[in-house]
C-alpha positions in Angstrom: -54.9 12.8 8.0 -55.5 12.2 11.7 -54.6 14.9 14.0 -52.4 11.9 15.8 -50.4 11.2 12.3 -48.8 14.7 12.5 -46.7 13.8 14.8 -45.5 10.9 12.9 -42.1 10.4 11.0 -40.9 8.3 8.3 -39.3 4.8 9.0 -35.9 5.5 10.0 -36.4 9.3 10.4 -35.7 10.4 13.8 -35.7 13.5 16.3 -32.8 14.0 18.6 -33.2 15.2 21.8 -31.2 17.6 23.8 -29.2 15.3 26.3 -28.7 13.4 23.0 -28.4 16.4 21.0 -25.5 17.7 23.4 -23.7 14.5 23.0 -23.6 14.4 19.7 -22.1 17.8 19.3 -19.7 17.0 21.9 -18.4 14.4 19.5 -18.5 16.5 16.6 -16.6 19.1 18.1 -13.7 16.4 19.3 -13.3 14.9 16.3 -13.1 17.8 14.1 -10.7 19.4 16.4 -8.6 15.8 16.5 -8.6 16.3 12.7 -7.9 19.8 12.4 -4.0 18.6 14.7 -3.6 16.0 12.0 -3.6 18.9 9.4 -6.8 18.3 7.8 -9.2 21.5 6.7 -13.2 21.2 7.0 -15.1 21.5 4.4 -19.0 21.9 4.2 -21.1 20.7 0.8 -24.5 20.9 0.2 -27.4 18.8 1.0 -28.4 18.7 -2.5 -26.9 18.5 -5.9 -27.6 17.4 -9.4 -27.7 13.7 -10.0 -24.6 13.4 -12.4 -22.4 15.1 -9.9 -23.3 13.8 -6.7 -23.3 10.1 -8.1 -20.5 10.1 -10.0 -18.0 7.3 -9.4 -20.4 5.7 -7.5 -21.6 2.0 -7.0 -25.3 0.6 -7.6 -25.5 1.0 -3.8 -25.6 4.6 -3.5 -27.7 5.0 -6.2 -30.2 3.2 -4.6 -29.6 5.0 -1.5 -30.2 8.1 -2.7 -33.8 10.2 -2.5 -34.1 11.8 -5.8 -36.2 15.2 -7.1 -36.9 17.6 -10.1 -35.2 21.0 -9.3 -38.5 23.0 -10.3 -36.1 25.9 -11.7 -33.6 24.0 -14.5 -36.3 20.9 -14.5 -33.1 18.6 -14.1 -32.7 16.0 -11.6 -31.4 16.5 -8.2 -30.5 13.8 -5.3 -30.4 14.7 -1.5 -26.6 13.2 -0.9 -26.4 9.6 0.9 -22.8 10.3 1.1 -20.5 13.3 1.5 -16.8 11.7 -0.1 -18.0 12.1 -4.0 -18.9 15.9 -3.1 -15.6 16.2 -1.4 -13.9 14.7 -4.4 -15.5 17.3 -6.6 -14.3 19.9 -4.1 -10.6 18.6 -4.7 -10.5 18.3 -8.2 -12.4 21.1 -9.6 -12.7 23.9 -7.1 -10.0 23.6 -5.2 -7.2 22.2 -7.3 -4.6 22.1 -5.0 -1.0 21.0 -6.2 0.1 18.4 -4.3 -1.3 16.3 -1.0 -5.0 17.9 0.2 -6.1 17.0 3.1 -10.0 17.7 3.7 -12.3 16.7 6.0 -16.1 16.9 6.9 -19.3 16.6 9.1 -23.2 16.6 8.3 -26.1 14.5 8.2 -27.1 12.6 4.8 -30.2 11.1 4.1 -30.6 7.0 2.8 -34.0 6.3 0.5 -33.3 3.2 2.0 -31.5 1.9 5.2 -28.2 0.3 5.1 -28.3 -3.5 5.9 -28.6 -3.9 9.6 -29.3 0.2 9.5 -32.1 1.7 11.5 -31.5 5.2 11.0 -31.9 7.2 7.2 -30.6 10.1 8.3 -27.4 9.2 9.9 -24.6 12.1 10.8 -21.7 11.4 8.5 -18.1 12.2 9.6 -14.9 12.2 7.7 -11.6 12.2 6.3 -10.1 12.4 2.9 -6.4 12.4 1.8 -6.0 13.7 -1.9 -2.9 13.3 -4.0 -0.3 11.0 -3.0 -1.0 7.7 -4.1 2.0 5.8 -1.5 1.2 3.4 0.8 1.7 6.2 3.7 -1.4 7.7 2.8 -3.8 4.3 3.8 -1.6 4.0 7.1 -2.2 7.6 8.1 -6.4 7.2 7.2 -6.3 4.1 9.4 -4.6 5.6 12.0 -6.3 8.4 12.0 -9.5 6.3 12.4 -8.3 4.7 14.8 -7.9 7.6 16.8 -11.6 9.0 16.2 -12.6 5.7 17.5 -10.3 6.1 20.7 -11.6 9.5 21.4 -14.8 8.4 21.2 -13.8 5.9 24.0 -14.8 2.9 22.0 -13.7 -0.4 23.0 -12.3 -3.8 21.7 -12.4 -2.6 18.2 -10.9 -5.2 15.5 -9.5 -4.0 12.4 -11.1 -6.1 8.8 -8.5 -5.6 5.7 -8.5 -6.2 2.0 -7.6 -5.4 -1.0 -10.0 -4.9 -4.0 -6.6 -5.4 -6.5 -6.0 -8.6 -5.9 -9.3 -9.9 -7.3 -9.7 -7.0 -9.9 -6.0 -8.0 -11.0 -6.7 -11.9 -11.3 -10.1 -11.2 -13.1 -8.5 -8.9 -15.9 -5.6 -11.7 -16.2 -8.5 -14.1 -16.6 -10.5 -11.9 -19.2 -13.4 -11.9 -17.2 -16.2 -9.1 -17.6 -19.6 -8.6 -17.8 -22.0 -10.6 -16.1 -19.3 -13.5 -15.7 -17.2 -11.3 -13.1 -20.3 -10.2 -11.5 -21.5 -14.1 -10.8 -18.0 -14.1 -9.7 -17.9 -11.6 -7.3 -20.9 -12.5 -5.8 -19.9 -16.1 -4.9 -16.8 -14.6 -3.3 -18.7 -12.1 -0.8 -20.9 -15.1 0.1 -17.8 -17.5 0.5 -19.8 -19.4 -2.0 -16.5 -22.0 -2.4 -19.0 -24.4 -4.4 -20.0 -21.5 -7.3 -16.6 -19.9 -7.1 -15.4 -23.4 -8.3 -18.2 -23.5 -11.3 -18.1 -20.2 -12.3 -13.7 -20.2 -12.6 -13.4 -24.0 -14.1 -13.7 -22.9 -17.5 -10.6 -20.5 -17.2 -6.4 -21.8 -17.1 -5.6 -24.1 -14.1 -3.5 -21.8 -12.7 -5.5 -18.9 -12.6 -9.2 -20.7 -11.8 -6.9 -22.2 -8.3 -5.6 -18.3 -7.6 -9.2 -16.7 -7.9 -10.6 -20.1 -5.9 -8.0 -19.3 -3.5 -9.4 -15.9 -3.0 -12.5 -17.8 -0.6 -10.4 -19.3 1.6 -7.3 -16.5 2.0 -8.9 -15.1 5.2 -7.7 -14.9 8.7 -4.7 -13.4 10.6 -1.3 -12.2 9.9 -0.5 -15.5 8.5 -3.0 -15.4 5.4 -1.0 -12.9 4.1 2.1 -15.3 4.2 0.0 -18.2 2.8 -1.1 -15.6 0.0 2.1 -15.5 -0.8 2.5 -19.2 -2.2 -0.9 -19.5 -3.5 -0.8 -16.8 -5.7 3.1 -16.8 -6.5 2.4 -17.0 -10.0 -0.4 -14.1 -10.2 0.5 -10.6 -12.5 2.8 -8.2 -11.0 0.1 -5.9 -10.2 -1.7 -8.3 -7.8 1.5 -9.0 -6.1 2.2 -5.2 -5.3 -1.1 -5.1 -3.9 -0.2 -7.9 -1.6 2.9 -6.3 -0.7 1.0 -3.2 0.2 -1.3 -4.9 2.8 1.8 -6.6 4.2 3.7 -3.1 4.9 0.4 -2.1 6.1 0.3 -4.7 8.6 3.1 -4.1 9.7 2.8 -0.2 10.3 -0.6 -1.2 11.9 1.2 -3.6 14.4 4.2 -1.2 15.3 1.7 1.7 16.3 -1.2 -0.2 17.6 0.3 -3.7 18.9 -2.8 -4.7 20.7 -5.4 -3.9 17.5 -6.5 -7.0 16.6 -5.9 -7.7 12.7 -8.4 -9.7 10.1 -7.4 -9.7 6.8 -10.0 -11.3 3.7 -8.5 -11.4 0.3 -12.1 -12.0 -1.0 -13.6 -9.0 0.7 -14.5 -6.8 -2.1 -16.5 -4.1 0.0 -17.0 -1.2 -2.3 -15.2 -3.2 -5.6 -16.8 -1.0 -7.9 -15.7 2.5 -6.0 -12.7 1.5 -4.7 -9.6 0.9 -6.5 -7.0 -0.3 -3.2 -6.8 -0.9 0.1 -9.9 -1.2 1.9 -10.6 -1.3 5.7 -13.4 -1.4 8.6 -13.2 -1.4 12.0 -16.2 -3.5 13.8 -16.7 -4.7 17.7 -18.2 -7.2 19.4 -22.2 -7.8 19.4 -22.6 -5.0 16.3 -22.9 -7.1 12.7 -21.8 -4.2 10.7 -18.9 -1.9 10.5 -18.8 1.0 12.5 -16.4 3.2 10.5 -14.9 2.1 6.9 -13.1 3.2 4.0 -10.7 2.6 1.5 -8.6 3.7 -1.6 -10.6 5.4 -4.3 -8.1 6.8 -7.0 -9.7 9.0 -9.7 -12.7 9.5 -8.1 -12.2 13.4 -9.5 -11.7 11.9 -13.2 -15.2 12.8 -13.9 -14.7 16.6 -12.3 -11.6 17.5 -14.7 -8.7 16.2 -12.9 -8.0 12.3 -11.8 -6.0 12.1 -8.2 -5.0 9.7 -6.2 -7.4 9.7 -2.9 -8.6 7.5 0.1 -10.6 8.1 3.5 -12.5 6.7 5.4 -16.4 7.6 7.6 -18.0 7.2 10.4 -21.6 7.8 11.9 -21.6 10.4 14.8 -24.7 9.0 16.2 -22.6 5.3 16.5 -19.8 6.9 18.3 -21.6 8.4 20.6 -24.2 5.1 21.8 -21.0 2.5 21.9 -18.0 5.1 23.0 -18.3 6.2 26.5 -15.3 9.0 25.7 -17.8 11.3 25.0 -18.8 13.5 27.9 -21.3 16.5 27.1 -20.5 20.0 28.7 -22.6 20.1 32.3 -25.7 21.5 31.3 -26.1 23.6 35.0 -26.7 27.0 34.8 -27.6 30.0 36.7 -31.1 31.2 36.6 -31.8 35.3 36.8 -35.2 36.5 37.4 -37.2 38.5 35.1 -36.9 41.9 36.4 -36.2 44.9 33.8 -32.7 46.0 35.4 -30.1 47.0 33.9 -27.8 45.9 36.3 -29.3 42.8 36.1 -29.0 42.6 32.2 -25.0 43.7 32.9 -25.0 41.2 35.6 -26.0 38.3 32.9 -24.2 39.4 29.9 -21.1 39.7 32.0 -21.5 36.1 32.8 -22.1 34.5 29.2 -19.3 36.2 28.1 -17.5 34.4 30.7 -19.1 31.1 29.3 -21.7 30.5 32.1 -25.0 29.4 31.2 -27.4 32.0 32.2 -31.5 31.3 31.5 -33.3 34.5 32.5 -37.0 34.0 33.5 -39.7 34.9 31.1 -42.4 37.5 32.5 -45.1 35.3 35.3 -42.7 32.3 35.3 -42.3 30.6 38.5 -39.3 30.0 40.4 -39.8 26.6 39.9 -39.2 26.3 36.9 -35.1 27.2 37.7 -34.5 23.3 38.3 -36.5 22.4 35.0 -33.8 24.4 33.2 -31.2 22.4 34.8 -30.0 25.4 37.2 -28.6 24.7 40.5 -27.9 28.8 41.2 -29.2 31.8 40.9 -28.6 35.8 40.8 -30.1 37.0 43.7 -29.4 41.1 44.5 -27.5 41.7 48.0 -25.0 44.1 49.2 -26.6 46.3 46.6 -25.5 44.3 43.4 -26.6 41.0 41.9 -24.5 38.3 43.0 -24.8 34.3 42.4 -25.6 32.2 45.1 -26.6 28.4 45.1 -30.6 27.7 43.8 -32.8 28.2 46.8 -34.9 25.0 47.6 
């Protein structure tokens, strides 16, 4: 390999830099501490984990998504995570095991085998929340709220709010019988707003129902759609009709607290169908084709783990908030620069100070004064009045 190539890195794989690097951690720091006043504990899992744990409950997608190795000790299979809300769910249901509502939440980087449509970056920093246990309707408002808020600290703008419900169509497909590669066809013409295949694919099946799933293509839109849902699929199983009621209470929450959130609701949108099990939700803005924070209702996730509970969350990327927020402000990075004299009241001088929180960058043995200003300092200890005192950088 070329001398040149070692500084390479893999497609998608990137550095951060410091003024970057303080931002970031800025962000981190806010949102954690916005969820720890919401009540939510952190929780830190590892980067990697056996294949059957990290992956279970999880779609085609994230199987894909995930870089997979041979643990050279047990000889079993390991994944590097793509995504930290299976490992929490394990957390809940089998090491925890809290009675009652859990609330967790996270923050760490994952790592994508591939990049997610639209993605540039495998190695995005994944932040969360997860509400375990209560399977009411209060839980989606208070993860949608409480993303909402993330987004708002982060000083993002203009934000519109996509809703749906993965019941609806799961509901009208078991009515139907459907299964198999049938319901897949299905579900594909429905994400493409394929009206012409959605029409094929549901003509063999009662009039009734074939119109209600059809239906499902063009139910899209404002507040309204979810009044015109509630003609066109008047006739559908009760369970499809409590999950319509559920998006309409959530609407209405979502337009008490946040009157001026604009509100898009697609009956067809069936992000996540094969993870998700209610309500599901994304937040997007202007000029950026995919979601910048999602989520949704995933009951039984922990199933697999020993104990099925009710759950939903939602994720962001840390990275995202900080290029399209501007709430995010990184601590000054000024500094006082001390010289590099072996003093102790010069060493008292500087510890005294970091204790106090100021930045203090002593100089290493021949380094010039000069290099104060690199370091971003703009004063400096000088010794007068016999003791070491700070004054402004000298020019």
């Amino acid at each position: 390999m070329a001398t040149l190539d070692r500084w390479l890195l893999p497609d998608g794989i990137e550095d951060v830099l410091p003024a970057e690097a303080a931002r970031i951690e800025a962000a981190r720091r806010q949102v954690l501490d916005l969820f720890c006043n919401w009540g939510y504990d952190l929780v830190i899992t590892p980067h990697i984990e056996y294949l059957e744990s990290l992956l279970t409950g999880a779609g085609q997608d994230l199987q894909l998504r995930t870089f997979k190795v041979t643990d050279p000790l047990s000889g079993r299979q390991m994944g590097f995570r793509a995504d930290i809300t299976p490992q929490v769910a394990r957390l809940d249901a089998h090491t925890l095991r809290r009675e009652g509502p859990s609330r967790l939440c996270y923050a760490g980087s994952v790592l994508h085998a591939r990049p997610r449509p639209l993605g540039l970056s495998r190695s995005p920093i994944q932040i969360g929340a997860e509400l375990y246990g209560d399977a009411s309707a209060n839980s989606d408002s208070e993860i949608i709220c409480l993303m909402l808020e993330v987004l708002a600290v982060a000083g993002i703008a203009q934000v519109h709010m996509d809703l749906g419900h993965v019941g609806i169509y799961r509901g009208l497909a078991r009515a139907a019988g459907l299964c198999g590669e049938v319901e897949q066809q299905l579900f594909d013409a429905l994400q493409r707003k394929a009206i012409d295949e959605v029409e094929t694919l549901t003509a063999p099946l009662p009039a009734e129902l074939a119109g209600m799933l059809r239906a499902l293509a063009e139910l899209c839109g404002g507040r309204e759609v979810l009044d015109v849902a509630r003609q066109r699929l008047a006739g559908a199983p009760a369970a499809v009709l409590e999950a319509l009621q559920g998006l309409e209470q959530l609407a209405d929450v979502l337009a008490a607290r946040y009157p001026a959130l604009p509100l898009y609701f697609d009956l067809g949108e069936l992000r996540g169908y094969h993870y998700h099990t209610g309500v599901v939700f994304a937040a997007f803005v202007p000029g950026i084709g995919q979601a910048i924070a999602q989520g949704g209702r995933y009951d039984d996730i922990g199933a697999d783990f020993g104990r099925a509970r009710p759950a939903t969350g939602f994720s962001t990327d840390l990275q995202t908030l900080v290029s399209l927020g501007d709430g995010i402000v990184a601590p000054p990075s000024g500094g006082v620069w001390a010289p590099a004299q072996a003093d102790e009241a010069l060493w008292n001088a500087v510890q005294t100070l970091r204790r106090q929180g100021v930045r203090v960058v002593q100089a290493l043995p021949g380094q010039a004064f000069e290099a104060a200003k690199a370091a971003g300092c703009s004063e400096q200890l000088i010794f007068q009045e016999g003791g070491w005192q700070v004054s402004p950088l000298a020019s």
